[in-house]
Structures are given as C-alpha cells and as structure tokens.
C-alpha positions as CSV (number, residue, x, y, z in Angstrom):
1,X,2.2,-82.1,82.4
2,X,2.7,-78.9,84.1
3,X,5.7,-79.8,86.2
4,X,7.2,-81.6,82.8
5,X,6.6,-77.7,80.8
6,X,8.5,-76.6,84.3
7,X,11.3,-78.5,83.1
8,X,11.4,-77.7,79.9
9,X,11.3,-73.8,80.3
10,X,14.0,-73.9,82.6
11,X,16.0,-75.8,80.5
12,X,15.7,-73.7,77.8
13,X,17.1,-70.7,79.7
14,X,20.0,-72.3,81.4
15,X,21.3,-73.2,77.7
16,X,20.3,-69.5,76.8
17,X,21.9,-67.8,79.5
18,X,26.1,-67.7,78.0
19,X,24.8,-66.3,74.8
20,X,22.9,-63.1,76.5
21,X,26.5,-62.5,78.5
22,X,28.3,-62.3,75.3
23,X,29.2,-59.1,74.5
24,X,27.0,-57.5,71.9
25,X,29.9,-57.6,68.9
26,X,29.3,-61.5,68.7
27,X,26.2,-62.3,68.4
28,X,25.4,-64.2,65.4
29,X,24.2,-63.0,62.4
30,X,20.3,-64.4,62.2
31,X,19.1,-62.6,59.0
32,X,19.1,-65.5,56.7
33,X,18.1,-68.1,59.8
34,X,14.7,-69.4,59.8
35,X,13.0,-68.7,63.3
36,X,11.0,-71.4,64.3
37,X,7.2,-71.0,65.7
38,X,6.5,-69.3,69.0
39,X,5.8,-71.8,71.8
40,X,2.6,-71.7,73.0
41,X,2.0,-69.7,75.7
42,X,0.8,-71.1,78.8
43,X,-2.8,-71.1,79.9
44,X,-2.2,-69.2,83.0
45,X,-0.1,-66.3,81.2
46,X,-2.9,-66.1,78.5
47,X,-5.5,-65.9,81.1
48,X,-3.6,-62.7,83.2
49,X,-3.5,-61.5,79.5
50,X,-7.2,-61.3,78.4
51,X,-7.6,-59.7,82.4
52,X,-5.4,-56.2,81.3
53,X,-7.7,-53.8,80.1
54,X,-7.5,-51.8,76.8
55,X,-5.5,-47.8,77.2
56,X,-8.2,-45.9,75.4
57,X,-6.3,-42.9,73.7
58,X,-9.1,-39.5,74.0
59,X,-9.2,-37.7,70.9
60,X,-7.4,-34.5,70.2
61,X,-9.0,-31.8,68.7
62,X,-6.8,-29.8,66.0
63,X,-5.4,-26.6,67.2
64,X,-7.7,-23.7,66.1
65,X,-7.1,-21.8,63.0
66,X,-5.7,-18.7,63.1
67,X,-7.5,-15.1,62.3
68,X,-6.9,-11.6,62.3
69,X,-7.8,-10.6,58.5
70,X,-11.3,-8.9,58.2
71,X,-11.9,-11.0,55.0
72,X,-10.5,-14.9,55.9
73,X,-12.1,-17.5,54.2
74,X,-14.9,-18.9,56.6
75,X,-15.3,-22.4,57.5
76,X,-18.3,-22.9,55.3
77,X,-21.7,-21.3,55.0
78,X,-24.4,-21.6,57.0
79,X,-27.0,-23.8,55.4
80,X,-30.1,-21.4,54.8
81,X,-33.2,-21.5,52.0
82,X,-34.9,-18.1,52.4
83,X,-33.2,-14.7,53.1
84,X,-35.2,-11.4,53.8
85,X,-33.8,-8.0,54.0
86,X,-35.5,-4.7,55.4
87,X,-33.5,-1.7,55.0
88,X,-34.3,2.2,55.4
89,X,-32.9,4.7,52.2
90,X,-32.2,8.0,53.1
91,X,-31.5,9.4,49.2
92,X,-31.0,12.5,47.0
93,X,-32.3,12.8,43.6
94,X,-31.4,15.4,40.3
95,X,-32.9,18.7,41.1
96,X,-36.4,20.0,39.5
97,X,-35.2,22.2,36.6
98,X,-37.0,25.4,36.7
99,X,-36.2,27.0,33.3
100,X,-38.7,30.2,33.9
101,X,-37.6,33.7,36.0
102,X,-39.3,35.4,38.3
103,X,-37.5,38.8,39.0
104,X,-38.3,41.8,41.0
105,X,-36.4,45.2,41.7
106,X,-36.7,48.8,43.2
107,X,-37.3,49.8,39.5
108,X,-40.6,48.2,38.3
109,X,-40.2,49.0,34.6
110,X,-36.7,47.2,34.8
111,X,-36.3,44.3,37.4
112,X,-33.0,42.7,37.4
113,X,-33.3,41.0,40.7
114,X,-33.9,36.9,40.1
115,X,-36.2,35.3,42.7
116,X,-35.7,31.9,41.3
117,X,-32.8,29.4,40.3
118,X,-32.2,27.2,37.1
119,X,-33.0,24.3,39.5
120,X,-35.0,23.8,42.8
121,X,-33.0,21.2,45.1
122,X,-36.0,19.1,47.1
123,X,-33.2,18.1,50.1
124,X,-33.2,14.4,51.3
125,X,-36.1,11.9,51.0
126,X,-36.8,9.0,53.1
127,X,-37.9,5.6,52.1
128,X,-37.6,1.8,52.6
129,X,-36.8,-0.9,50.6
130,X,-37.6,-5.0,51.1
131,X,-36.1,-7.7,49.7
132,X,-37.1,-11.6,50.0
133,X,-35.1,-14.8,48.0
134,X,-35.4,-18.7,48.7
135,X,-32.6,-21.1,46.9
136,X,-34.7,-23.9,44.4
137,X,-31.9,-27.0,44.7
138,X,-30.3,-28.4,47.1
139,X,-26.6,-27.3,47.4
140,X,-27.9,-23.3,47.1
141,X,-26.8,-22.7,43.7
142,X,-30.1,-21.6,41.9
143,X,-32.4,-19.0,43.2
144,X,-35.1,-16.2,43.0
145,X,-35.1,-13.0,44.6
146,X,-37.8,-10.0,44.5
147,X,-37.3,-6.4,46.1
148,X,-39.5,-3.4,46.3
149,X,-38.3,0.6,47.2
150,X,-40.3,3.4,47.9
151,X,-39.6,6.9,48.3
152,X,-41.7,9.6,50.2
153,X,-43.3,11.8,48.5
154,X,-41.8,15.4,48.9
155,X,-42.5,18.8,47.8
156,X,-40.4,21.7,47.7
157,X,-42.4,25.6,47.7
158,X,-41.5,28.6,47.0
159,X,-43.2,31.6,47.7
160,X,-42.9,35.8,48.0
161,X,-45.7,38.6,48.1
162,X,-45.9,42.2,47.9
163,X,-47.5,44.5,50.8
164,X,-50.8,46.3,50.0
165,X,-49.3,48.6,48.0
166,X,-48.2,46.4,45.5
167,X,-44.4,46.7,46.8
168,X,-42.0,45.1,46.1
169,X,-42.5,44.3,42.1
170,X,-43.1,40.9,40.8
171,X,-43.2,39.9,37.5
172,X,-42.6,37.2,35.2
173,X,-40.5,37.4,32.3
174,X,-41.6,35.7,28.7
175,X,-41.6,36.0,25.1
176,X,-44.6,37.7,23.8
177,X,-45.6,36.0,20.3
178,X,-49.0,38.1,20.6
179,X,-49.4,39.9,16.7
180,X,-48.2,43.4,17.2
181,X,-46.3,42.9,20.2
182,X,-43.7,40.5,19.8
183,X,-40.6,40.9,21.9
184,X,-39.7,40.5,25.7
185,X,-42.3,41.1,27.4
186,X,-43.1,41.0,31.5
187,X,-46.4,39.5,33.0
188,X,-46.8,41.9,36.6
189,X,-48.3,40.2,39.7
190,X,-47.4,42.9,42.2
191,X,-46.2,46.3,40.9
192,X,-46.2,49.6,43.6
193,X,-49.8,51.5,42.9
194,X,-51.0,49.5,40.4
195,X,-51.3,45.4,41.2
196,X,-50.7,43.8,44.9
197,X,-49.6,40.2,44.9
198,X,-48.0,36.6,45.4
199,X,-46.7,33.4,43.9
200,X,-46.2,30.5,44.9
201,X,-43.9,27.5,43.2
202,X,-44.8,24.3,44.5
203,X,-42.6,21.1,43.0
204,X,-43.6,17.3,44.0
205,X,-41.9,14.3,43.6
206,X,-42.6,10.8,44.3
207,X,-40.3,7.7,43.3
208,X,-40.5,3.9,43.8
209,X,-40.1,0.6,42.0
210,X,-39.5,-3.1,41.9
211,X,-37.8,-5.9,40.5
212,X,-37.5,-9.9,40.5
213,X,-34.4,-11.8,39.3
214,X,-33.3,-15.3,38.8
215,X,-29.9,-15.9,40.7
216,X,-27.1,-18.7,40.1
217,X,-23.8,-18.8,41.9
218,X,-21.0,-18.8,39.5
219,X,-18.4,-19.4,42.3
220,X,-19.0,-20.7,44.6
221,X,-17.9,-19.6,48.4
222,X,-14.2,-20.3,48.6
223,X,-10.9,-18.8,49.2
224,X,-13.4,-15.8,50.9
225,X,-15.2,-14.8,47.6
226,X,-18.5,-16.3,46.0
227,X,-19.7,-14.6,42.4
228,X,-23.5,-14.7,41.8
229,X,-25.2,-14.3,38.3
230,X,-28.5,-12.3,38.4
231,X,-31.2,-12.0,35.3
232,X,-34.5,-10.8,35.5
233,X,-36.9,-8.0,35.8
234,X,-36.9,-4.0,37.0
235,X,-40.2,-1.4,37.0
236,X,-39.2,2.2,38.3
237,X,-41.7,4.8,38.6
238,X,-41.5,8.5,38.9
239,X,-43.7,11.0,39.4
240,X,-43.2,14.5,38.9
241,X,-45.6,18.1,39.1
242,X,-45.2,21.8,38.9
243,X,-47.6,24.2,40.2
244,X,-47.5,27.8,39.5
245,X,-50.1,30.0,41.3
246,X,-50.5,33.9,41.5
247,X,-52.9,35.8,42.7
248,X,-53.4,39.9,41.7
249,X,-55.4,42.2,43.3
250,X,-56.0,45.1,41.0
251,X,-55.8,48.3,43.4
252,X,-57.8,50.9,40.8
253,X,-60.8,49.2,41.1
254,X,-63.3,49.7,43.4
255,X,-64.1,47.0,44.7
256,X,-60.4,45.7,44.1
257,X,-60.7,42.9,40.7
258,X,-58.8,39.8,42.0
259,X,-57.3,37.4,39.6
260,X,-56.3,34.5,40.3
261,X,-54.0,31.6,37.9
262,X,-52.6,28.5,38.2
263,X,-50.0,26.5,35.9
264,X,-50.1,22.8,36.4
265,X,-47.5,20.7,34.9
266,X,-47.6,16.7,35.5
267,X,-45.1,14.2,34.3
268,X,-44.8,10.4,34.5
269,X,-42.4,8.3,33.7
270,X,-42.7,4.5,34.1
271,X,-39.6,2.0,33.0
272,X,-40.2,-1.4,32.2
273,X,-37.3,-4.0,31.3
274,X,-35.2,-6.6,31.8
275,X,-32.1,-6.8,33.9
276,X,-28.9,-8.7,33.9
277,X,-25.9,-7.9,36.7
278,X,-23.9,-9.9,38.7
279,X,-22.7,-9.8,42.7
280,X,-19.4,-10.4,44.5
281,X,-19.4,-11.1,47.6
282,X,-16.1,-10.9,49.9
283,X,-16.8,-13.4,53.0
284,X,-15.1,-13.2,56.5
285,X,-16.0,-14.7,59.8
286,X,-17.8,-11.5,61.2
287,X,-18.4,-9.5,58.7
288,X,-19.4,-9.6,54.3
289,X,-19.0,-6.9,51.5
290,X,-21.4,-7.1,48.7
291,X,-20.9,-5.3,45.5
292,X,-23.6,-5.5,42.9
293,X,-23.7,-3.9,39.3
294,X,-27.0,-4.1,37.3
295,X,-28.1,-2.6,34.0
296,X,-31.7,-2.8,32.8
297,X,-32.8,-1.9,29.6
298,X,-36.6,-1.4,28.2
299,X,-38.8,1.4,27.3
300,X,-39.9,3.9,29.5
301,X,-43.3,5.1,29.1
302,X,-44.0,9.0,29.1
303,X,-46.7,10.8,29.9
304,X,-47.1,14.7,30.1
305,X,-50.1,16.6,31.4
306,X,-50.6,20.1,31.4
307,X,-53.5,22.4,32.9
308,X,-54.4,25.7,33.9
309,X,-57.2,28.0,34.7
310,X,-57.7,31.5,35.7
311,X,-60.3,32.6,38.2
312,X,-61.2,36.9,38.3
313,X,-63.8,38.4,40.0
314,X,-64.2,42.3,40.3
315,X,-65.4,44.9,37.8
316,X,-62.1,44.9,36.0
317,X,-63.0,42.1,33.8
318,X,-65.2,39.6,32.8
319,X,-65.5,37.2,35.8
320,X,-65.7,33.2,35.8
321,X,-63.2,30.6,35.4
322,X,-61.8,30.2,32.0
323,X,-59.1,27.7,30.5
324,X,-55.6,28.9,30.9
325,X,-53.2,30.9,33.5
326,X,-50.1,32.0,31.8
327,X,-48.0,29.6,30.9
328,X,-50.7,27.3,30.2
329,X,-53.3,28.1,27.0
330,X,-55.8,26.2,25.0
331,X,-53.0,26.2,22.8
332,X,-50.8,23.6,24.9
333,X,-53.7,22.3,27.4
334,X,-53.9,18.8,27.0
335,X,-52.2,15.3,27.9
336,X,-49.7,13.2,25.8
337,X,-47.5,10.5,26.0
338,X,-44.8,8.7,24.1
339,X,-42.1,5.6,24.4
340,X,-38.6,6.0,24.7
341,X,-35.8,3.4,25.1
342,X,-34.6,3.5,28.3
343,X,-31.4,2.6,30.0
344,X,-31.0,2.1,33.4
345,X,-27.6,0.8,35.3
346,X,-26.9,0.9,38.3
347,X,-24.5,-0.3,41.6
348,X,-25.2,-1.4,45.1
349,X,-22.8,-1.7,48.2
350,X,-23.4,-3.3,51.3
351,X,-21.4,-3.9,54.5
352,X,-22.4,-6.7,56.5
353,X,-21.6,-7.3,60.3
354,X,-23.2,-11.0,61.2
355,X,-24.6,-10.8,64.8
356,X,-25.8,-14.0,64.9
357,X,-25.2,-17.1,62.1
358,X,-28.8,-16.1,60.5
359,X,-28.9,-12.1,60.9
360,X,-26.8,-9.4,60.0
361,X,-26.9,-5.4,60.0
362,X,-25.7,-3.6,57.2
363,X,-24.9,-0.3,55.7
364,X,-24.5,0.5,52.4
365,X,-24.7,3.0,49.1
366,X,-26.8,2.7,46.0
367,X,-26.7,4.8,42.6
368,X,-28.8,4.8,40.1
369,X,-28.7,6.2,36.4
370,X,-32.2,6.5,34.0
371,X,-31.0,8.0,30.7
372,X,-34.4,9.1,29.3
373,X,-37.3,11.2,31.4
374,X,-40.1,14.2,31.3
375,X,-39.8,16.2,34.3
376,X,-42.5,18.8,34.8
377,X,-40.2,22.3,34.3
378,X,-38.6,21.6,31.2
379,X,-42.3,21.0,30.0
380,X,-42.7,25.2,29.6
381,X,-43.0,27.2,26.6
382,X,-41.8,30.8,27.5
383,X,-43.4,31.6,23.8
384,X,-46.6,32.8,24.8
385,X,-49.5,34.8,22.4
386,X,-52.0,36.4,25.0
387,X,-54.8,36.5,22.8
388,X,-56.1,33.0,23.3
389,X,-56.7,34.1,27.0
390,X,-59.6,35.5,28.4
391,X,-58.4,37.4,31.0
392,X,-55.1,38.5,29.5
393,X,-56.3,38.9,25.9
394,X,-59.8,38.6,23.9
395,X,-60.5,34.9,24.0
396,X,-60.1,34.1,20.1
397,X,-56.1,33.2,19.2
398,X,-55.0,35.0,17.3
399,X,-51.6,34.7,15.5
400,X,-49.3,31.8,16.0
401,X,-50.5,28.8,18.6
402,X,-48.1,29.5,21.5
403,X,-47.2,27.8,24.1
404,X,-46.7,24.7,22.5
405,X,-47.1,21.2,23.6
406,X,-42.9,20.4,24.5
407,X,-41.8,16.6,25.1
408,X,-38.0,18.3,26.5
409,X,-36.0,14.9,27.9
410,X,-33.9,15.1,30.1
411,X,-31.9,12.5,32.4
412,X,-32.3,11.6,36.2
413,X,-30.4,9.9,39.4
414,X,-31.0,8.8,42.2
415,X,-28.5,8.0,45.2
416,X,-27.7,7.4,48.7
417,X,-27.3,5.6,51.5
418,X,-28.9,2.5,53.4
419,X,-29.2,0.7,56.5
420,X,-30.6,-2.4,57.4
421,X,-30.8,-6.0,58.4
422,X,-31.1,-9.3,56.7
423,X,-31.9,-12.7,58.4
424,X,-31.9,-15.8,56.9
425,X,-32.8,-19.7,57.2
C-alpha cells in the first residue's frame, strides 16, 4: 500500500511540475472552480505533526498610564468600611466685648486715660477634634459619620494697682441713677491720699461640640471628583464668664477699712439642630482636596447668670459679706434663660497627602458662623442706683431698680486651622 501511495504522489507532481514554471500571468483563473477534498495525509506526516509542540505567546502587559497632574483620575478606590480621623485645631474665636471703662490719670477728679479696650482678644486656643464613619451597603454609597471638637479652656486677665499711697488713680466710670444724684458719676478704687488699690478683669471661655450625619454619595468617584450628600445632627456649646474684682484699702482709717467686690457674669449658650451640607471631593493618585459646606439650624438655648458680693472689714463701715459689688445689685442678681433660633453654617477644607493606600495626613481650615449668643460683657448695666448696696449706699433701694437684668445678643465665630491624619479599612 505504501509503495502504491509512493507512486501515486510522485505522479501527481511530475504532471504538476509545467504548470508551477509558467510564468505567473497564466495561471488559470480558479475562482469559480470547485476544489476537490484534501488528500489524506499520511500517517507518518500526522504523527511528526502531533510531536511539534504548541508556541505559547507570554502576555503583555499595557503600557502604563501617564501622570503628572496633581488631580488625575485614580484607578479606583480603595475598598474600605470604616474611616477615623484624629486631627489637632489650633483656632481663634470673636473677642470678649468689654463695654465698661476703667480710666486713670495724673488728675484724679478728671481721668481721661482708658485702661481697657471695647474688646479683650483671648489669643489662640488649642483643641482636637475626632471623627469616625463605616459605609452600611456594599458598593460604599450609604453611610454614617459622628465627630466630636473640643477647645481648651482659656482665660484672658487683666490687671493694674496703685502704690500705698493710693497713686496712680483708678476708677470706674457709670451712670449714677441714685435719687439726687443722677449724672456721670465715677466709682474710685485707688485715688492718691485717700483709697489704695487694684482690679483685676478676668475673661474665660470654653467651646466644644458634636455632631452625627447620614452620608450618601451622589457621584460617585469618576473623572477625579466624587459628591457626597450629608444630613443629620450638630450640638455646639459655649461657655463664657466675666469676673470683676477690686479691692480698696481705705487709708483714713485706723486700722485701714478694706473693701473688697467682685462682679460675676456667666453665660451659656447651647445649639441644638439639624444639619444638611454636602462634600466634594477632588481625587488624585497621592493626594485629595475636600471641601465641605454645612448649615445647621435649631434653637439655641441661653442662659445668663449674674452674681456679686462685697466683703469690708475695718471701722469704716459695717463689716460682713453682703449681696452685690458694683455692677452687680439685688436689683439684677439672679439667673435667666431664654430660646432663640439659631443659625449656624459653616465650611471645612482639607488637603490630603495619602502615605499609604489606608492613611493619609492632612491639613486644613475650618470657619464657623452662630448668629445668635449671650456673651458675659454685653450682660452689664452701666445704670447703676447705689442705694440698694450696703456698702456703697444704705441697703434699702431706693428709686428706680438699676442695674437691670440685660439679655444683649450678639453673634460669634470660630476659625482656624487643622492638622491631622485619617486611616481607613
């Protein structure tokens, strides 16, 4: 059989062989000729044909993409559920206004020289503020996120004596409503000869808050950008006082009579509402700008305390403790409280710099408004009738009730910067 396939084959190519040395212009035209079947191959060819081994082609990886811009779109975000952020504020707030004078001068019956401004500055405040969130679904569309600030609490004094002899002259200036004597009028606590003193003006301030929100990505992370919706909670409290203490030493007694006063004013303002706002967030392969705007709005709940005593001891009076300094009297002692709407919007900004896939450092600036609060100096009535007092008058008011019991409003800010890190999984 073989040598008879021998035969054949050979055959076949001798007859083939005057048609391949044509030229190439005459070969015949074989598009509407029907081929017939392949010949079988032989068994020896198929058998040196199932011996060659398969080329296998390796893969090539695509060339990398290019980058250079800070904000390129990223090749996807990392998967993560929970995300917590520590950070350290370092913040200014709205000065303390002071709206009360204390003045001194080389001429005691006429002191022009002002010891104190409108407003007393309390300088920067440190504080911290953390923040925790977990996504609820799976493709990281729906979450919740809490965060809780604090502020220092920080005080701000100021003080100034006389020598021994009662030089230079202190003395506070206010609007005597006492009956027969109504007109300026000027309170000493040091004058040369007659009264040796000192003040001091302490103001304290402490602010912190919270808030939780529901979050929902409204676009999600593409073309470098993701939007997130946020609606939830906000608290904000602040705390505010105002101490006023003298002390006089009157230098025609014998022993000397020593009187000493204190004016307390407390306010406290708590804000409680509800908060919509909304994030973008610009996304690059080292680094991240957030921008967030909120507003809350709710009531804020005000509270303002005021106290005083005077102490005196000496032969120049009667001696005790009795209700009242100076700009306190029975006739504004007390504590009291009211709600007022309040409106509170504010704006966040964060740099991110990702040093690894799940942490980042940051720095950023924060601002916020609050339209409505007490603060402690705007609580003062420079209206005052001396006769209520003790000390100062006979103990029995007489005349109109003054000081009176103020609610003054006024609004407040907060700002500053922040710096931090966040890491998630």
């Amino acid at each position: 059989m073989r040598t008879g396939l021998s035969w054949l084959l050979g055959a076949t190519i001798f007859a083939a062989a005057p048609v391949f040395a044509q030229s190439p212009l005459s070969l015949p035209d074989l598009r509407n000729t029907t081929m017939p079947p392949p010949a079988a191959a032989p068994e020896a060819a198929l058998e040196e044909k199932a011996a060659v081994p398969t080329a296998q082609i390796p893969p090539v990886d695509p060339p990398p993409a290019e980058s250079g811009a800070v904000f390129s779109p990223p090749p996807g975000p990392e998967p993560f559920r929970i995300w917590m952020r520590a950070e350290y504020l370092l913040y200014w707030v709205k000065s303390a206004p002071t709206p009360f004078a204390l003045v001194s001068g080389s001429d005691p019956t006429n002191p022009t020289q002002q010891l104190l401004t409108s407003n007393q500055s309390f300088g920067a405040f440190s504080g911290a503020r953390i923040g925790l969130g977990t996504w609820l679904n799976a493709d990281n569309s729906v979450g919740l996120e809490t965060s809780f600030f604090w502020l220092q609490s920080r005080s701000t004094t100021f003080s100034a004596a006389s020598n021994g002899a009662g030089t230079p002259t202190l003395q506070f200036p206010f609007f005597d409503q006492s009956p027969g004597a109504v007109g300026d009028g000027l309170m000493p606590i040091a004058y040369p000869g007659i009264f040796a003193g000192s003040v001091a003006i302490t103001s304290t301030l402490q602010l912190w808050g919270g808030e939780a929100n529901a979050v929902a990505v409204l676009v999600p992370r593409q073309a470098g950008f993701e939007l997130t919706a946020l609606a939830g909670f906000r608290y904000i409290d602040l705390q505010e006082s105002l101490d006023i203490n003298t002390v006089s030493s009157a230098l025609l007694t014998s022993p000397n009579t020593v009187l000493a006063q204190s004016d307390q004013f407390g306010t406290h303002n708590q804000f409680y509402g509800g908060q919509v706002g909304a994030k973008l967030s610009l996304l690059g392969e080292r680094f991240a700008l957030d921008m967030t705007a909120k507003v809350a709005v709710g009531i804020t709940h005000q509270t303002v305390d005021i106290q005083g005593y005077s102490t005196q001891t000496g032969p120049g009076g009667p001696n005790g403790v009795f209700p009242g300094g100076l700009f306190t009297q029975p006739s504004n002692i007390g504590q009291h409280a009211a709600n007022q709407f309040g409106f509170v919007p504010g704006v966040e900004l964060k740099l991110h710099y990702f040093i690894t896939s799940n942490l980042s450092a940051f720095v950023g600036y924060d601002f916020t408004y609050w339209n409505s609060v007490v603060r402690p100096g705007s609580q003062i009535d420079r209206n005052i009738n001396l006769t209520q007092s003790a000390v100062l008058g006979n103990g029995a008011l007489n005349g109109p009730a003054f000081p009176l019991q103020q609610f003054n409003r006024t609004d407040f800010w907060a700002q500053g910067a922040t710096f931090g890190f966040e890491f998630r999984y």
